[in-house]
C-alpha positions in Angstrom: 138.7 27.6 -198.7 141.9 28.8 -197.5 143.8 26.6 -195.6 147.8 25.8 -194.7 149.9 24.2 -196.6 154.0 23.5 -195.4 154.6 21.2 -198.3 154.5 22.2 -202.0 152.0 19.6 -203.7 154.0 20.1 -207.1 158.1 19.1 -205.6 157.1 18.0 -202.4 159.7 19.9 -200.7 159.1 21.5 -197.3 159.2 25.0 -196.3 159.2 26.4 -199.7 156.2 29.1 -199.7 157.6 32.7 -199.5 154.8 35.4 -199.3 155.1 37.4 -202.9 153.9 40.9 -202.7 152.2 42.1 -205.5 153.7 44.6 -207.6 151.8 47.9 -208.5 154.2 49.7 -210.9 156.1 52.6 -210.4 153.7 55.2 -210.3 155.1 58.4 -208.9 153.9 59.5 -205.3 151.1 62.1 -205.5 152.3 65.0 -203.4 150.7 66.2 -200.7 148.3 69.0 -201.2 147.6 72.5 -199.2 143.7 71.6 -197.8 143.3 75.1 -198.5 143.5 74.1 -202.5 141.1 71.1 -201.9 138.3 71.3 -204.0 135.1 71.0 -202.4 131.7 69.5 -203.3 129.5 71.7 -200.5 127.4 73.2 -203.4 127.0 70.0 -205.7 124.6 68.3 -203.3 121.7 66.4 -205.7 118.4 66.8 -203.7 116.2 63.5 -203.4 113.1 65.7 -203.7 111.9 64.7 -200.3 112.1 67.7 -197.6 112.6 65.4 -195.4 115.3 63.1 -196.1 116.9 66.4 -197.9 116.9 67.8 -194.1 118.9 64.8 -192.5 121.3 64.6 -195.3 121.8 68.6 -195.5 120.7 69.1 -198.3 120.9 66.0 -200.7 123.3 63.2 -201.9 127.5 63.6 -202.4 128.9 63.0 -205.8 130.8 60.1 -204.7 129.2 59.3 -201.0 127.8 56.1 -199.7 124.8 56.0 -198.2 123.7 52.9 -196.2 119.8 53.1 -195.0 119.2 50.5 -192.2 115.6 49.7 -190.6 113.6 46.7 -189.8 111.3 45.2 -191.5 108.2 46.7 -192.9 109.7 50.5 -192.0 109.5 52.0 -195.4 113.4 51.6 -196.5 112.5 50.4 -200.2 109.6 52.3 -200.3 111.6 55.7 -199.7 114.4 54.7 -201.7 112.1 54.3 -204.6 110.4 57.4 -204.3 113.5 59.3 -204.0 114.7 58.0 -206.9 111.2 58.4 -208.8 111.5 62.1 -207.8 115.5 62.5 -209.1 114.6 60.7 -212.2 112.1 63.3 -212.7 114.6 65.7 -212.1 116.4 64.8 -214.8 118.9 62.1 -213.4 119.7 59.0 -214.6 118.8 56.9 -211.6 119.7 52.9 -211.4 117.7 50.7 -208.8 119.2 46.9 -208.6 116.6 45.2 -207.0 118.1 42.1 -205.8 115.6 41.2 -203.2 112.2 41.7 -205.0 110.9 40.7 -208.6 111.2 43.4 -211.3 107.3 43.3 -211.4 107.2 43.3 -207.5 109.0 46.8 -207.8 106.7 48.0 -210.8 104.3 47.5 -208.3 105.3 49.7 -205.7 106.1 52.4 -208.3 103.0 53.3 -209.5 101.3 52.8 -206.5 104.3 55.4 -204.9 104.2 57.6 -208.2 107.9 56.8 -208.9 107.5 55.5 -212.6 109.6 57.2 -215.5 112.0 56.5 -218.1 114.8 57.9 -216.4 114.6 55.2 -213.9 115.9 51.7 -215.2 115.9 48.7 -213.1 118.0 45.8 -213.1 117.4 42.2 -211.3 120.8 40.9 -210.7 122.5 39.4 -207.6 126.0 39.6 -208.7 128.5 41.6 -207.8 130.9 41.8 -211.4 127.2 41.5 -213.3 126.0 44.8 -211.3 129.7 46.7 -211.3 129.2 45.6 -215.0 126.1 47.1 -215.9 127.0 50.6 -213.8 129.7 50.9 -216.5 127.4 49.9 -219.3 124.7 52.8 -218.0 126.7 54.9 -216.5 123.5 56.5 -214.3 124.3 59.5 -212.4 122.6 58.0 -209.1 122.5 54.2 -208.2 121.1 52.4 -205.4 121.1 48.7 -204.7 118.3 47.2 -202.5 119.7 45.3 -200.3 123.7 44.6 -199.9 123.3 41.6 -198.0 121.8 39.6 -200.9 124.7 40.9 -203.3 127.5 38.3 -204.1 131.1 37.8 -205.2 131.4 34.3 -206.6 135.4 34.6 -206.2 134.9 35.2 -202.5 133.9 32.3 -200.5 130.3 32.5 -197.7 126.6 32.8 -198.8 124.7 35.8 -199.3 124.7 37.9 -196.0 127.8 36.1 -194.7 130.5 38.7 -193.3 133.1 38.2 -196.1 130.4 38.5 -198.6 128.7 41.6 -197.4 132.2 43.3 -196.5 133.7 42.2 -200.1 130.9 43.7 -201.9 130.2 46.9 -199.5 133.8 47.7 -200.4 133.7 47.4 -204.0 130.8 49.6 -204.5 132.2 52.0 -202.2 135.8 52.2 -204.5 133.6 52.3 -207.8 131.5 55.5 -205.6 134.4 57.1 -205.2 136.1 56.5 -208.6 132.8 57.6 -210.7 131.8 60.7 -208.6 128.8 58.5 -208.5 126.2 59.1 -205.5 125.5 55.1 -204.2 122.8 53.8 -201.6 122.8 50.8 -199.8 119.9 49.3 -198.3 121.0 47.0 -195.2 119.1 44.8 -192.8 119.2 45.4 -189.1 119.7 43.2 -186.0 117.2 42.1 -183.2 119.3 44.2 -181.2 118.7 47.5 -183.9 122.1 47.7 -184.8 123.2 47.1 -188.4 123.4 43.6 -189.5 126.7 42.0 -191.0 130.5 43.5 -190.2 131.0 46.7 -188.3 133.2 47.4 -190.9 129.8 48.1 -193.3 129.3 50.9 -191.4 132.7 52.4 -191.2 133.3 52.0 -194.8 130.0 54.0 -195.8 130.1 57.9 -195.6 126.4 57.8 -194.5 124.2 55.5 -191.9 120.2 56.9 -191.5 118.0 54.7 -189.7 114.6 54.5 -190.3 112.4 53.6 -187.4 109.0 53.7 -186.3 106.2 51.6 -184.0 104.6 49.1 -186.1 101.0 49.8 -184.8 101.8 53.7 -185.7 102.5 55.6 -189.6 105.0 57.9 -188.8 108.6 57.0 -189.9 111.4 58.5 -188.1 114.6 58.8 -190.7 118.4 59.8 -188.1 121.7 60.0 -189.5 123.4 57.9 -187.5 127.0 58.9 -189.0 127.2 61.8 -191.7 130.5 62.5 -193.1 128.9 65.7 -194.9 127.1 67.3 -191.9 125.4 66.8 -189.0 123.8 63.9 -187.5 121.2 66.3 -185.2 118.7 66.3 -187.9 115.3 64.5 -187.9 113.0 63.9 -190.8 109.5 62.8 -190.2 107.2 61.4 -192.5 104.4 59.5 -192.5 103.1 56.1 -193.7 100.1 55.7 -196.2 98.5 54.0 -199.2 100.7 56.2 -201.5 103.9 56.3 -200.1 105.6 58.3 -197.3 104.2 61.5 -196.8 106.7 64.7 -195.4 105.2 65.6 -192.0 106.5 69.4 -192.3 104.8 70.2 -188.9 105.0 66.8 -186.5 104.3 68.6 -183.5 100.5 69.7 -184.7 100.1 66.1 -185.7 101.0 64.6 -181.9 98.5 67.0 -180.4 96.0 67.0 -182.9 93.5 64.7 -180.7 94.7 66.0 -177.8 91.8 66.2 -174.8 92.8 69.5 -172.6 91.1 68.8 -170.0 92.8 65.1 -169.0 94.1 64.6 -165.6 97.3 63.0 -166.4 97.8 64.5 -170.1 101.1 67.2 -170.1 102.5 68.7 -173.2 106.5 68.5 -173.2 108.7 70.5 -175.4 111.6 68.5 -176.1 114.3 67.9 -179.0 115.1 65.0 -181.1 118.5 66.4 -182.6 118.4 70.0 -183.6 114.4 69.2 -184.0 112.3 71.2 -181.5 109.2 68.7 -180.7 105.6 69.2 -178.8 104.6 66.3 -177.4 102.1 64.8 -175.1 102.8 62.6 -172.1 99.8 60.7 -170.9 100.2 58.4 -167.3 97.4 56.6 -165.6 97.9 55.6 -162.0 95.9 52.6 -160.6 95.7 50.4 -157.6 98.1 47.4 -157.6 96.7 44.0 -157.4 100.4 42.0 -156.6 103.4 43.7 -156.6 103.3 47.3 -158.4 103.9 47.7 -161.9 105.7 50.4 -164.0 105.5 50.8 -167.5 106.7 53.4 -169.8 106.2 53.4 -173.3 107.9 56.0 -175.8 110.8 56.5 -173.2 113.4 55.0 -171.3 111.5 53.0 -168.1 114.3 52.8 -166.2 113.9 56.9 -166.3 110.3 56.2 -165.1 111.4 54.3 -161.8 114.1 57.0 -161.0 111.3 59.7 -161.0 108.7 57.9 -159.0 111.3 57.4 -156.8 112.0 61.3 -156.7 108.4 61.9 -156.6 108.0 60.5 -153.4 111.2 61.7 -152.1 110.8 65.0 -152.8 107.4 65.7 -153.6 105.4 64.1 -150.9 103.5 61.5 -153.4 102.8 57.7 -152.2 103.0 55.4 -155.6 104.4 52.5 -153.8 101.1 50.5 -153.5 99.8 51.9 -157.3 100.9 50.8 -160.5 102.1 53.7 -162.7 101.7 53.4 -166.9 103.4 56.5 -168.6 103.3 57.0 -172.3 104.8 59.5 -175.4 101.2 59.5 -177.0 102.1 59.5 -181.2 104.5 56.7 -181.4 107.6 59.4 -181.0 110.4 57.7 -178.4 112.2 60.2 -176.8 115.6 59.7 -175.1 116.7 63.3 -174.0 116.2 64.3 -169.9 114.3 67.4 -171.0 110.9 65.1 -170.7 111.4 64.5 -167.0 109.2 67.4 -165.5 106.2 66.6 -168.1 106.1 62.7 -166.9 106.5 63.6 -163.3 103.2 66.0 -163.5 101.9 63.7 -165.7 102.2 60.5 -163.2 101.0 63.5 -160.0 98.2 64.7 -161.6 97.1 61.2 -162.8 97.4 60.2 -158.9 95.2 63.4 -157.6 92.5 63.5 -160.5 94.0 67.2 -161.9 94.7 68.4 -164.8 97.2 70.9 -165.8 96.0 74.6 -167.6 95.6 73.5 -171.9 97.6 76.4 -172.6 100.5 75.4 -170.2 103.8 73.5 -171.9 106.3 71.9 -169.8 110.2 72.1 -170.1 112.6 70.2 -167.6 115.1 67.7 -165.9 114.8 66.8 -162.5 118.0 65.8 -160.5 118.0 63.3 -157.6 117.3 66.1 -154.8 114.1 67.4 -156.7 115.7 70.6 -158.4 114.7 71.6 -161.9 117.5 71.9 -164.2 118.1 73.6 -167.6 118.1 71.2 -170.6 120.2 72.7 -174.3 117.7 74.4 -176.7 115.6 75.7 -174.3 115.0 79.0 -177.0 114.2 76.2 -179.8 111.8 74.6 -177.5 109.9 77.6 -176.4 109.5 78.9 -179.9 107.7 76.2 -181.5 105.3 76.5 -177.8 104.9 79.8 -178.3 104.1 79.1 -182.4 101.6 76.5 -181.3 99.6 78.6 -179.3 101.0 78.0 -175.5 100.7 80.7 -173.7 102.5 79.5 -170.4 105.5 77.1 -169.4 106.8 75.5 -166.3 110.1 75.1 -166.2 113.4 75.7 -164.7 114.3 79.7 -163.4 117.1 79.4 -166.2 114.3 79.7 -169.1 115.0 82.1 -171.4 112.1 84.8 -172.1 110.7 84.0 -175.5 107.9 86.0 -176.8 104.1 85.0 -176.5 105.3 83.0 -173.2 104.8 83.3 -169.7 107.6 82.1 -167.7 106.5 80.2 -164.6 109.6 79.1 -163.0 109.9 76.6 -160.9 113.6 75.6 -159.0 112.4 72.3 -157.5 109.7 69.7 -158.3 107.5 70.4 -155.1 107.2 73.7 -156.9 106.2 72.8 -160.0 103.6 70.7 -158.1 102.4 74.0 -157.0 102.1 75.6 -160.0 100.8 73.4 -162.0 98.4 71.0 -160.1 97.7 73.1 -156.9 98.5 73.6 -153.1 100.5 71.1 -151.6 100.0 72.0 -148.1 97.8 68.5 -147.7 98.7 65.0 -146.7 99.1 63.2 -149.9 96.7 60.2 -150.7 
C-alpha cells in the first residue's frame, strides 16, 4: 500500500526523496489539425442486429467506442449482450465475450436457449486484466464485450474486485486498448440501490456510451435509454420484451399497452406521451375509494409527488372533494413515465373514477395542467397525435395549442374544468 516515507530505508538519510518524472522520449508534437480534415466514422456503424438497441445507439456500435450497459439484477443485461453478439457473429464478425461472472457452460446455456451459438463467437473465462488485454491481442476479434467490469482485476493495483481503484484501473485500460485497436468494447456494470451506476463516477465519464436497462420485475418488457451517447442522441427508446427465448423487439409498444384495454372503464384514459423522441399510447387507470384513517395516495408508473399536486388542483380548480377518499393511479403496462404531458389523462382518470364515468374509447388525451387549472402545450404534440390518429383515435382533449393532425378531432380545452366538460359531462352539479 502506499504510504510516506521521509527517511530513505537504504542510507537513512532524511529528506532525500525527489519526485522523478518519467521520461517519454522525444517524440515530435503532433500538429494541430483543421476539424474540417477529421476523418469521420458516421457511416462505419456495425449494427447489433437488434432494431431496438440499433435505435438507441443510431444505428450500431463505433469502431473504437465504449459502451457501458448498466441495469439491476435479473433485467436482461447479459442476456442482450449475448444475443447481440450471437447476431454480429452471424454477420460475419469476430465477436469475443469474457465471461468473468458466469461459468463457460453457464453461458452455453443461455446461448442456445437465446439462439446466439456460432463459431464466430469464442468465449473466454478469465478474471484478469493483463490475461484478457492478452488474449484481445492473441484474437484480435473485431467486437469484444466483457461481462461484468466490476469482477475484472489488475493484480499490480491494490483493492478487491469491485473496489474503486480496481474498477477505475481496469475501465481505463480497456478503454485505451478501444481506442488504440478501432475495436468496438462493451462493458457490462452493476447498478446501485439508488439506480445509479455502481463504482467511480469516473466509469461513466471515461465510456463513450451509458444505456440503462430497466423494467418492473413482475412485468417482460425491458426498457433500454442512452443515458450519455457521444455518437448521437440520447432521446431514443428501445423496447423489447422478456421471454423464454430471449428479448423479443417490441416494434409497436403502444398496441401492446392497450391491447387488454376495457373501453368502457370509469377511470381508464388513454395518454399520448413521449419517452425521448418515442411517441407512446398509454393507459392511466385510477380507483378512488373511501378512506378508513387518514387518506392515501398512490401512484404507480409515475412520479407521486405529481399525483398530490393534481389532486390538489382538482379540487382547486375543478370543484372535486378527494380529501376524505383515497386515490390509487396507475401507467397500466409497467412503462414509468416522467414527462408533464400525462397530467390531463391522470386528472380525468382520478374524476371519472370519483363520478362512476367513463371517457368516449375513441378519445386520447394530451396535456399539462399548471397550478391555476389551465391546459398547457407539452413538445411533440404532432408526434403524439400521429401515432393516436395511427391507432385508431378519432378524438383528443387537449390544450387550444394542438396542432391539427389528420384522422383527429381537436377538442380543445384551455382549463381543466373544461376538459371535465368535455370529457366526463356537465359540471353545473355540486360535486359528491
Amino acid at each position: 500500500m502506499p504510504r510516506w516515507l521521509g527517511r530513505c530505508p537504504d542510507c537513512g538519510a532524511w529528506g532525500s526523496f525527489v519526485e522523478a518524472v518519467p521520461h517519454h522520449g522525444d517524440r515530435p508534437l503532433d500538429l494541430p489539425t483543421p476539424i474540417t480534415e477529421v476523418a469521420t466514422t458516421a457511416g462505419d456503424r456495425r449494427a447489433t442486429g437488434l432494431g431496438e438497441l440499433d435505435r438507441v445507439l443510431g444505428g450500431g456500435l463505433v469502431p473504437g467506442s465504449v459502451t457501458l450497459l448498466a441495469g439491476e439484477p435479473g433485467m436482461g443485461k447479459s442476456t442482450l449482450l449475448l444475443q447481440a453478439l450471437g447476431r454480429m457473429a452471424r454477420a460475419g464478425a469476430r465477436c469475443l465475450l469474457v465471461g468473468a461472472e458466469e461459468s463457460p457452460e453457464q453461458v452455453r446455456l443461455r446461448a442456445g436457449r437465446v439462439d446466439a451459438l456460432h463459431p464466430e463467437l469464442r468465449l473466454a473465462a478469465d478474471t484478469s486484466l493483463p490475461r484478457i488485454l492478452a488474449i484481445v491481442a492473441q484474437h484480435r476479434p473485431d467486437v469484444v464485450a466483457v461481462d461484468s467490469i466490476q469482477t475484472i482485476v489488475h493484480p499490480d493495483r491494490p483493492g478487491a474486485p469491485g473496489s474503486v481503484t480496481q474498477v477505475r484501473e481496469c475501465a481505463q485500460a480497456l478503454v485505451q486498448l478501444a481506442k488504440q485497436a478501432a475495436l468496438p468494447t462493451l462493458l457490462v456494470g452493476h447498478v446501485t440501490k439508488d439506480g445509479s451506476v455502481a463504482g467511480p463516477r469516473a466509469l461513466e465519464h471515461v465510456v463513450d456510451t451509458v444505456l440503462s436497462v430497466d423494467g418492473h420485475h413482475h412485468h417482460t418488457l425491458r426498457l433500454v435509454r442512452a443515458l450519455k451517447h457521444r455518437f448521437g442522441s440520447t432521446q431514443e427508446l428501445g423496447i423489447l420484451e422478456m421471454r423464454d427465448t430471449g428479448l423479443v423487439e417490441v416494434p409497436d409498444p403502444s398496441s401492446l399497452f392497450l391491447e387488454d384495454r376495457r373501453v368502457d372503464a370509469p377511470g381508464s384514459v388513454v395518454a399520448a406521451v413521449l419517452d425521448g423522441a418515442r411517441p407512446l399510447l398509454v393507459e392511466v387507470q385510477a380507483l378512488v375509494a373511501p378512506a378508513v384513517g387518514p387518506p392515501r395516495r398512490f401512484a404507480d408508473g409515475f412520479d407521486g409527488t405529481r399525483l398530490a399536486l393534481l389532486l390538489a388542483v382538482l379540487e382547486a380548480r375543478g370543484a372535486e372533494t378527494l380529501r376524505s377518499s383515497d386515490v390509487y393511479a396507475n401507467v397500466v403496462g409497467g412503462v414509468r413515465v416522467g414527462e408533464p404531458g400525462l397530467d390531463l389523462a391522470v386528472a380525468l382518470a382520478v374524476a371519472g373514477a370519483h363520478l362512476d364515468r367513463s371517457i368516449n374509447a375513441d378519445t386520447v388525451v394530451v396535456g399539462e395542467i399548471g397550478l391555476g387549472g389551465e391546459i398547457r402545450q407539452v413538445p411533440g404534440a404532432s408526434r403524439r397525435l400521429a401515432e393516436a390518429a395511427r391507432l385508431g383515435f378519432r378524438r383528443v382533449i387537449g390544450p387550444p395549442s394542438l396542432p391539427p393532425t389528420p384522422g383527429l378531432t381537436a377538442v380543445p380545452a384551455a382549463t381543466l374544468r373544461d376538459a371535465l366538460n368535455v370529457a366526463l359531462g356537465s359540471r353545473d352539479r355540486q360535486a359528491a
